[in-house]
C-alpha positions as CSV (number, residue, x, y, z in Angstrom):
1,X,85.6,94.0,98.2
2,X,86.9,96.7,100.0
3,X,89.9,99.6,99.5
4,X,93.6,98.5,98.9
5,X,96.1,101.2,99.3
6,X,99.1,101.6,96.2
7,X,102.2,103.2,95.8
8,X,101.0,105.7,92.9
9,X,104.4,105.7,91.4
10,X,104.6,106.9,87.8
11,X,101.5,107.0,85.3
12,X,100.0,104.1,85.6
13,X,100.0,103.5,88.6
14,X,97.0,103.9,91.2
15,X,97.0,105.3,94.5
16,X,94.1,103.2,95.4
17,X,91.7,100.6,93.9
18,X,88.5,99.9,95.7
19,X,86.1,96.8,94.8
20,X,82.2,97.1,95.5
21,X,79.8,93.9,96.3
22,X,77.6,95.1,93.1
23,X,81.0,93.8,91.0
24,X,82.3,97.5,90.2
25,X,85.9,98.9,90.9
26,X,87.3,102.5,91.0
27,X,90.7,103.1,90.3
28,X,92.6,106.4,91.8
29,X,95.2,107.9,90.0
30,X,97.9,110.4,91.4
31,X,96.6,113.1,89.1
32,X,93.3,113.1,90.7
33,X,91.8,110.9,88.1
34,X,89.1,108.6,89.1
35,X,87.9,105.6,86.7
36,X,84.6,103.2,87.1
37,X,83.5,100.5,85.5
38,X,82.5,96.7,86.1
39,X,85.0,94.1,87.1
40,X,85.0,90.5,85.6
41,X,87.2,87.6,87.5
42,X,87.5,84.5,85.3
43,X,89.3,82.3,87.7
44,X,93.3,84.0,88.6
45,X,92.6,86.3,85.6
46,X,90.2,89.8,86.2
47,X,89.5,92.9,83.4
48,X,88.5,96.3,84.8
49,X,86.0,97.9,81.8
50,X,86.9,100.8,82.7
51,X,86.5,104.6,80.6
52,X,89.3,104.6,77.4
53,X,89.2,100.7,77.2
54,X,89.6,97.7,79.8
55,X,92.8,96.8,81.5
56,X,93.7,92.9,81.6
57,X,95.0,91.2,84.6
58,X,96.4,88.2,83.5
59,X,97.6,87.0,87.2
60,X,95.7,88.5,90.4
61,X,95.6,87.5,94.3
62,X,95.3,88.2,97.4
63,X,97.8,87.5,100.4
64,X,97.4,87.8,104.2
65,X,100.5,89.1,106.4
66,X,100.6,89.6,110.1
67,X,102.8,92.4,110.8
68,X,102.6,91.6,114.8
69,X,101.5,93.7,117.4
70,X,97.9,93.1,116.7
71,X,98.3,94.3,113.0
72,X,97.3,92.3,110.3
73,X,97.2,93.3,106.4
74,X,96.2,91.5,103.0
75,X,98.1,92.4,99.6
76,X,96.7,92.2,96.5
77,X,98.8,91.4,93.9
78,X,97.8,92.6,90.2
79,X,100.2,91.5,87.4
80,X,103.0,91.8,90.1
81,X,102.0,95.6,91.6
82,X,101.0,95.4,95.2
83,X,98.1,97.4,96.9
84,X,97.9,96.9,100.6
85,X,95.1,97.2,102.9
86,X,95.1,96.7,106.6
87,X,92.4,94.5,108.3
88,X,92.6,94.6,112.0
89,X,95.0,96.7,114.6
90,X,95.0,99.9,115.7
């Protein structure tokens, strides 16, 4: 659950990707576009049903990092794109 922050570099790209407890997902595009629909994990593999047919992660997880200070992030990984979200620090 929860937002993760991406790059939104080129077209397919999302600018963030937020999970919700009920087991939906909404992906944000750079063009403004927003797209929501149910998410299925099936062990390291997840598919986003999402408006114009579902996109297939074959390989997905999730990574904390302590960037000191007090700062601490998680990255999810999707197929190899990253999408960053912080969870504690100023």
């Amino acid at each position: 659950m929860g937002e993760w922050d991406g790059d939104g570099e080129g077209s397919a790209r999302a600018t963030k990707i937020e999970f919700f407890a009920e087991g939906f997902v909404a992906v944000y595009y750079n063009n403004g576009q927003v797209l929501r629909g149910p998410a299925v994990v099936d062990g390291s593999a997840m598919t986003l049903h999402l408006p114009g047919g579902p996109l297939y992660v074959r390989n997905w997880s999730i990574t904390p990092f302590d960037a000191g200070y007090g700062y601490a992030f998680e990255n999810l990984l999707l197929d190899g794109v990253s999408y960053v979200r912080q969870t504690s620090g100023g």
